[in-house]
C-alpha positions in Angstrom: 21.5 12.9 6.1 22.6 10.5 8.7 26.7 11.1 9.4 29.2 9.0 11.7 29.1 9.1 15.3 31.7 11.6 16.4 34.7 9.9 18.5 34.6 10.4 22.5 38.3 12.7 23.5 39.9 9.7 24.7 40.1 8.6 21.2 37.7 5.5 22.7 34.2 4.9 20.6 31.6 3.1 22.5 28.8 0.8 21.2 25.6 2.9 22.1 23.1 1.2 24.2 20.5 1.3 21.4 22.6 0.1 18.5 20.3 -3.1 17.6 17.0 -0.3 17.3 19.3 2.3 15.6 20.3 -1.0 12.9 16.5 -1.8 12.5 15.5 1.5 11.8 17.7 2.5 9.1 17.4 -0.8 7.4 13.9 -0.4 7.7 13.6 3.1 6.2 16.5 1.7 3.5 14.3 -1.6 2.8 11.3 0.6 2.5 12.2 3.2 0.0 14.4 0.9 -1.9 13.2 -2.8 -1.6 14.7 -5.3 0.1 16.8 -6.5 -2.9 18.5 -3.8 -3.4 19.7 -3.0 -0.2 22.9 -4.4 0.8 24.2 -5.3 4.4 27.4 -2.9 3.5 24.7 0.1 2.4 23.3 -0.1 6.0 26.6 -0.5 7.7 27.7 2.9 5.7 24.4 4.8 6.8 25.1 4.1 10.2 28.8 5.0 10.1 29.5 1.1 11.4 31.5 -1.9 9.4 28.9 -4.5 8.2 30.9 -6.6 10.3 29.5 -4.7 13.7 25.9 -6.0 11.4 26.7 -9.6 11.6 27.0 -9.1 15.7 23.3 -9.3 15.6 21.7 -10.3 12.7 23.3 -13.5 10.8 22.5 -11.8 7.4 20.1 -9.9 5.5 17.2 -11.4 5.1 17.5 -12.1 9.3 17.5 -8.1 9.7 14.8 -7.7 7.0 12.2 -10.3 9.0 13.5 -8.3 12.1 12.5 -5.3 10.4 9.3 -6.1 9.2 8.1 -7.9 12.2 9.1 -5.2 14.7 6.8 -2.9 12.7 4.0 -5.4 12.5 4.7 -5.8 16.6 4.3 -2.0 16.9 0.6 -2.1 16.0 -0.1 -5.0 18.2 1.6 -3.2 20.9 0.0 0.0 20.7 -3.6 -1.8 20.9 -2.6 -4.1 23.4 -4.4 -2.4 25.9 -8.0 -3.5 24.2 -7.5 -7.2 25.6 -7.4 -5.6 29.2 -10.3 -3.6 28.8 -13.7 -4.3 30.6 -16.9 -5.7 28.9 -18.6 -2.4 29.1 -15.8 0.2 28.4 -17.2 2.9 26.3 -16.9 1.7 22.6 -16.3 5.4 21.1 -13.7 6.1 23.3 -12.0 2.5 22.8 -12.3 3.0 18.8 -10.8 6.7 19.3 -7.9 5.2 21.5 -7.7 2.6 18.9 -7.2 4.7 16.1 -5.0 7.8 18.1 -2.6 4.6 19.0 -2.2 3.4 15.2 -1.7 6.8 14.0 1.1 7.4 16.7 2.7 4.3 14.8 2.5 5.2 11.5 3.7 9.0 12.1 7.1 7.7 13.9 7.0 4.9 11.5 6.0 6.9 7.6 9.6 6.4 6.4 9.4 2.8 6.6 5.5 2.2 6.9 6.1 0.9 3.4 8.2 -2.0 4.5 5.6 -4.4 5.5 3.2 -2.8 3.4 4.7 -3.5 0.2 7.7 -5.7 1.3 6.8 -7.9 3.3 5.6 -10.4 0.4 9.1 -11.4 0.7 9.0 -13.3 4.1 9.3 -17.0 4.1 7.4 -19.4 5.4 5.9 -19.3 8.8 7.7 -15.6 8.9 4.6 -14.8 6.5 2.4 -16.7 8.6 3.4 -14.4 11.4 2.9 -10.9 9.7 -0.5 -11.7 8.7 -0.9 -12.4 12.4 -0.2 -9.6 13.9 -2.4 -7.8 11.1 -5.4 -10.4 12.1 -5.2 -9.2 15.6 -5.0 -5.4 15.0 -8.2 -5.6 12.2 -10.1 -7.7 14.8 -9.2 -5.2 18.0 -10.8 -2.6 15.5 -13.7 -4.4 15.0 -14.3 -4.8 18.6 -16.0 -1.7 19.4 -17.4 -1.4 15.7 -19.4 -4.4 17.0 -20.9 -2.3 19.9 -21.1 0.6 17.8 -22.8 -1.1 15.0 -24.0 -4.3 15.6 -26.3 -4.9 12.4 -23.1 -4.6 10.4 -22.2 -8.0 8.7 -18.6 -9.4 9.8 -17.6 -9.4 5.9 -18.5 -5.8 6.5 -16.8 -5.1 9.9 -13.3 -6.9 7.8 -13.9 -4.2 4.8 -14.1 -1.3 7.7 -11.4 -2.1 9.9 -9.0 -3.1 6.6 -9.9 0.3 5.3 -9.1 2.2 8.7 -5.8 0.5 8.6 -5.0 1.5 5.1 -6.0 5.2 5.3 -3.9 5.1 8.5 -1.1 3.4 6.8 -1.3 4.8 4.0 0.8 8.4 5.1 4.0 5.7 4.2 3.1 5.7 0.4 3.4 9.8 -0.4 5.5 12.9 1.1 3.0 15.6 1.3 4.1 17.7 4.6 1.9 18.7 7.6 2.9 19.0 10.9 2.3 15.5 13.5 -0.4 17.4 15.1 -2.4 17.9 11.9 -2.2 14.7 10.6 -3.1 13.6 13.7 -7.0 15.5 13.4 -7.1 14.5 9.9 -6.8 11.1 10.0 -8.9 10.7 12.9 -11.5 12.1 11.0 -10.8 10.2 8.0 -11.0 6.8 10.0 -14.1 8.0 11.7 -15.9 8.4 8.3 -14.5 5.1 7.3 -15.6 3.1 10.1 -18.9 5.2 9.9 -19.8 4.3 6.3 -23.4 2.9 5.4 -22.1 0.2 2.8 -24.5 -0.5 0.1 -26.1 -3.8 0.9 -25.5 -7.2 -1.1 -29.0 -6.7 -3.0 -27.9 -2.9 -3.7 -24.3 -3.7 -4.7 -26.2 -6.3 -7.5 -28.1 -3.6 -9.1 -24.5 -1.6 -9.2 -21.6 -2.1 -12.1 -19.1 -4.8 -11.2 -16.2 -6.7 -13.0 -14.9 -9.7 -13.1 -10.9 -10.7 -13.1 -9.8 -9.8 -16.7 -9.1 -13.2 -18.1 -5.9 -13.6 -19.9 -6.2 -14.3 -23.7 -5.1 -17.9 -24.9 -1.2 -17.1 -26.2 -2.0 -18.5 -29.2 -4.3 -15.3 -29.9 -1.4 -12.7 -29.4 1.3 -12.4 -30.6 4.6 -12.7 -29.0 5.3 -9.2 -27.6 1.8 -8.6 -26.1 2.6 -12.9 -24.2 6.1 -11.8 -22.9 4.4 -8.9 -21.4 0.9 -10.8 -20.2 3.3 -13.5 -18.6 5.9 -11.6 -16.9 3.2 -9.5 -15.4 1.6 -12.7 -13.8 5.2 -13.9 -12.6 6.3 -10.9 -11.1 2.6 -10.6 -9.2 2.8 -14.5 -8.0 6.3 -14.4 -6.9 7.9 -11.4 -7.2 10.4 -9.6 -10.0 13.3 -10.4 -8.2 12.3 -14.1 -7.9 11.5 -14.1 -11.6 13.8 -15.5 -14.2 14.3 -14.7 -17.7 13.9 -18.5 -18.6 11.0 -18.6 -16.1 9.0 -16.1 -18.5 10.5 -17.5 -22.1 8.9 -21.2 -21.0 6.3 -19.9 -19.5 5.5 -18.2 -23.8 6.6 -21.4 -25.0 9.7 -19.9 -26.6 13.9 -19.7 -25.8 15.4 -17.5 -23.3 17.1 -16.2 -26.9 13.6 -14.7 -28.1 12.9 -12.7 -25.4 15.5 -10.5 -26.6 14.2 -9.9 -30.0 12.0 -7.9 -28.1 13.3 -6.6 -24.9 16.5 -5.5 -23.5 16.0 -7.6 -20.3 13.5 -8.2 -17.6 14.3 -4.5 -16.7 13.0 -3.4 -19.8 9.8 -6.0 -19.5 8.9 -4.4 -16.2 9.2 -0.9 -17.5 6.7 -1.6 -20.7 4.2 -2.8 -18.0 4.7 0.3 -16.1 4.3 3.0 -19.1 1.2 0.9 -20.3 -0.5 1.3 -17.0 0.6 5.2 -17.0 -0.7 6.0 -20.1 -4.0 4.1 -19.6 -4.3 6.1 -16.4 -3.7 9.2 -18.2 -5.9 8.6 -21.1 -9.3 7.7 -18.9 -8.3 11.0 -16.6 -8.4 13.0 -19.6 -11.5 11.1 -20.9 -13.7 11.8 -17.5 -12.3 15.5 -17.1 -13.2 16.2 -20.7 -16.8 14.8 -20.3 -18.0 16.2 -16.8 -17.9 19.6 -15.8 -19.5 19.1 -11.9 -16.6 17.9 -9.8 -18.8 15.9 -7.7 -19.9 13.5 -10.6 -16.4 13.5 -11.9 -14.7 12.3 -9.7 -17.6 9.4 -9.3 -17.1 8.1 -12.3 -13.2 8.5 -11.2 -13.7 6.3 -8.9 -16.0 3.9 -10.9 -12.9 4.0 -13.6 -10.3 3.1 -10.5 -12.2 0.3 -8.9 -12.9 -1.0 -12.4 -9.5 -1.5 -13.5 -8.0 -2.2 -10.1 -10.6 -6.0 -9.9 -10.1 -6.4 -13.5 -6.7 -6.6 -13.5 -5.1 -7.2 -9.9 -1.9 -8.3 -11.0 -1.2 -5.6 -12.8 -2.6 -3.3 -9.5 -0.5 -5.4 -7.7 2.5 -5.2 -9.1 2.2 -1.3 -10.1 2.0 -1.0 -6.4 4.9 -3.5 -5.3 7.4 -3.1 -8.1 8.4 0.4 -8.7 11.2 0.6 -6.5 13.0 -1.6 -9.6 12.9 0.4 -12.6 15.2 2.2 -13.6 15.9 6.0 -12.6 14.8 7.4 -15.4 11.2 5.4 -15.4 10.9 6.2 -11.9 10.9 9.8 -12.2 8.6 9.1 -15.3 6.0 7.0 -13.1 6.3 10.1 -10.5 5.7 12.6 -12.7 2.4 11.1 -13.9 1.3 10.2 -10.4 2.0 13.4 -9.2 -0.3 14.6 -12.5 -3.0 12.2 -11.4 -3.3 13.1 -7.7 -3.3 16.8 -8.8 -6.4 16.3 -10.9 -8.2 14.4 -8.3 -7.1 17.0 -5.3 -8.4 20.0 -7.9 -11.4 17.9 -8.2 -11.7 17.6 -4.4 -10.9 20.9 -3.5 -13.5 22.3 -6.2 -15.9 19.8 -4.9 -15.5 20.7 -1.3 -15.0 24.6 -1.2 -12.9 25.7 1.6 -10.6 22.7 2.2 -7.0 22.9 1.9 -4.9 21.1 -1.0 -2.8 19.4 1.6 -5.7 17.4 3.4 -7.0 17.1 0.3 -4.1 15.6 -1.0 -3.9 13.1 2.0 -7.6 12.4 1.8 -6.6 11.4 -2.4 -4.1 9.1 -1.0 -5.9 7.6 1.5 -8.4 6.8 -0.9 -6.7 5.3 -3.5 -4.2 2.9 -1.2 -7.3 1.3 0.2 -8.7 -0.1 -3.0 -5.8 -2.3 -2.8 -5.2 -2.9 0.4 -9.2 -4.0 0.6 -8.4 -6.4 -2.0 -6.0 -7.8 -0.2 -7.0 -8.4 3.3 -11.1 -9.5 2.6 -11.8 -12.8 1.2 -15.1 -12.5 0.0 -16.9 -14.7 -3.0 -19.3 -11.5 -3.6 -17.4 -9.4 -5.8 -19.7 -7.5 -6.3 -20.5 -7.0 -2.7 -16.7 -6.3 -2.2 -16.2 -3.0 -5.3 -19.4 -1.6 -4.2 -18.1 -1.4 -1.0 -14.6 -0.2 -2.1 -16.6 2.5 -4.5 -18.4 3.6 -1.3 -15.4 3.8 1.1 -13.1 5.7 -1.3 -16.0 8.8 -1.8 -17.0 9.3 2.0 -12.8 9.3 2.1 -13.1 12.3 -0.2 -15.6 13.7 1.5 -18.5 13.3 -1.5 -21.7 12.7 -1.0 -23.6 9.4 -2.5 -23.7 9.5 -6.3 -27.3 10.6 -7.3 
């Protein structure tokens, strides 16, 4: 718990030296486990022990310190890999990738409690600010990819984009969960998690072909469903394109071809629309764990088919992935602890899977490994533009079981 500076003996406080990094870090970590909405210039000010007057000194308001915020962290990954461009031509390309990875994984362990921020919150940059953020990711994927090149020169550069997007996720993705171990271990684990990413034989175009795939769940014509079941299709779709924030009431009754008035013969509010989507995706999560663990005995082939189930649903339906991901922070208390509780259910079955699966390996690693694995099938989907699909979940399929350790599905 932060408290307020103590005052010097002469009764005489003076404005530290590093009072603009001290600002951007707690309104990072405050954007990033509460969303940038609901975080107030006054809320920082008070975690600092400052007046949000002292705020205004250097940032003319919020959404100035949240861009601040989120491109500082963005920065912080470009910095750290810097060095790549001054390389040589022949510098040893497994000890530039290990470099690579060792100076990422500094940034993410001093930056887990607000690695979130321009993971998930950065959708809310305007404009060129946007344009800038994806930047700075551009450059860090393609500093990866530079030894991977070396390393692996048959590899397709669709392919190198899937392997460095993955090594970034399972890197980043220490923001998105608590579990504890000390710097230096998850230092050694996720080096050796990003070395079996970038190491991954992905299946080929022809193999992925011959392997199940799915197509973007098309919405059904309104007209087919009744009202409740539109309210809920359309505000889904809103709050994916631009956000739940940004989303009005009105916005989601035209969109259903209704009044703002009959959206409240079946909701609350937009509150209440956002948590129906949540417990929907809950219980469908729930009922196709319970539907694999009840079916499959061998750990190994459950947790395949796990992952079949996960990559599935997550291309079929990528708004509602989307948005499961991005939107939490604004239900209620109540449905967040509900959402918790049956994540926290879900990773146990898949780390008791793990852990049977691969005997002699810790819950915790396993537990980051489960993580890891999961956050990249969305953050995959987000940074490859591919037209083969198929190419694309085959890929995912393969990079989330050598993530868990498992070998190739017989």
């Amino acid at each position: 718990m932060r408290t307020r500076p103590a005052t010097p003996a002469n009764g005489v406080r003076r404005r530290p030296k590093d009072r603009k990094a001290q600002i951007l870090r707690a309104a990072a970590e405050s954007f990033s486990a509460r969303g940038y909405h609901a975080v107030g210039m006054d809320d920082i000010a008070a975690q600092l022990g400052i007046s949000a007057t002292a705020l205004y000194r250097h940032y003319a308001n919020k959404y100035d310190l949240f861009r601040a915020c989120v491109l500082a962290l963005g920065q912080q990954l470009v910095d750290a890999t810097a060095f790549c461009d001054e390389l040589p031509s022949d510098a040893e390309p497994d000890a530039v990738c290990r470099r690579i990875v060792a100076a990422l994984t500094e940034v993410a362990i001093a930056n887990r409690e607000s690695g979130g921020l321009y993971r998930w919150e950065g959708r809310y940059l305007r404009g060129d600010d946007q344009s800038v953020l994806m930047a700075q990711i551009q450059v860090v994927n393609r500093r990866i990819q530079r030894p991977l090149m070396a390393q692996r020169p048959t590899v397709t550069s669709v392919e190198r984009w899937i392997l460095s997007a993955a090594a970034l996720s399972v890197i980043g993705s220490i923001a998105d969960h608590r579990v504890k171990l000390s710097a230096p271990q998850i230092r050694a684990l996720l080096t050796e998690l990003v070395g079996t990413v970038l190491a991954a034989e992905l299946p080929s175009p022809r193999e992925a072909a011959e392997q199940p795939s799915v197509t973007p769940r098309p919405a059904p014509p309104l007209q087919a469903i009744g009202r409740y079941e539109a309210v809920l299709q359309q505000s889904l779709l809103l709050f994916d394109k631009q956000g739940y924030h940004e989303t009005g009431i009105g916005e989601i009754a035209a969109s259903v071809g209704i009044p703002p008035s009959g959206i409240y013969r079946y909701f609350a509010g937009k509150q209440d629309i956002l948590c129906a989507v949540f417990r929907r995706a809950a219980d469908r999560i729930s009922a196709e764990l319970s539907s694999v663990l009840s079916g499959e005995t061998d750990p190994v082939a459950a947790l395949h088919a796990l992952i079949g189930k996960y990559v599935a649903n997550s291309f079929a339906d990528r708004s509602l992935a989307h948005v499961y991901y991005t939107e939490r922070v604004n239900l209620p208390d109540a449905d967040q602890e509900m959402l918790r509780d049956v994540q926290r259910a879900t990773v146990d079955s898949w780390v008791r899977l793990v852990t049977a699966a691969r005997p002699g390996l810790d819950a915790a690693p396993a537990r980051f490994a489960v993580h890891a694995a999961m956050a990249l099938v969305i953050d995959v989907g987000r940074l490859v533009s591919s037209d083969d699909t198929a190419h694309l979940q085959a890929a995912v399929r393969r990079l989330m079981a050598v993530t868990l350790g498992l070998p190739a599905p017989s």
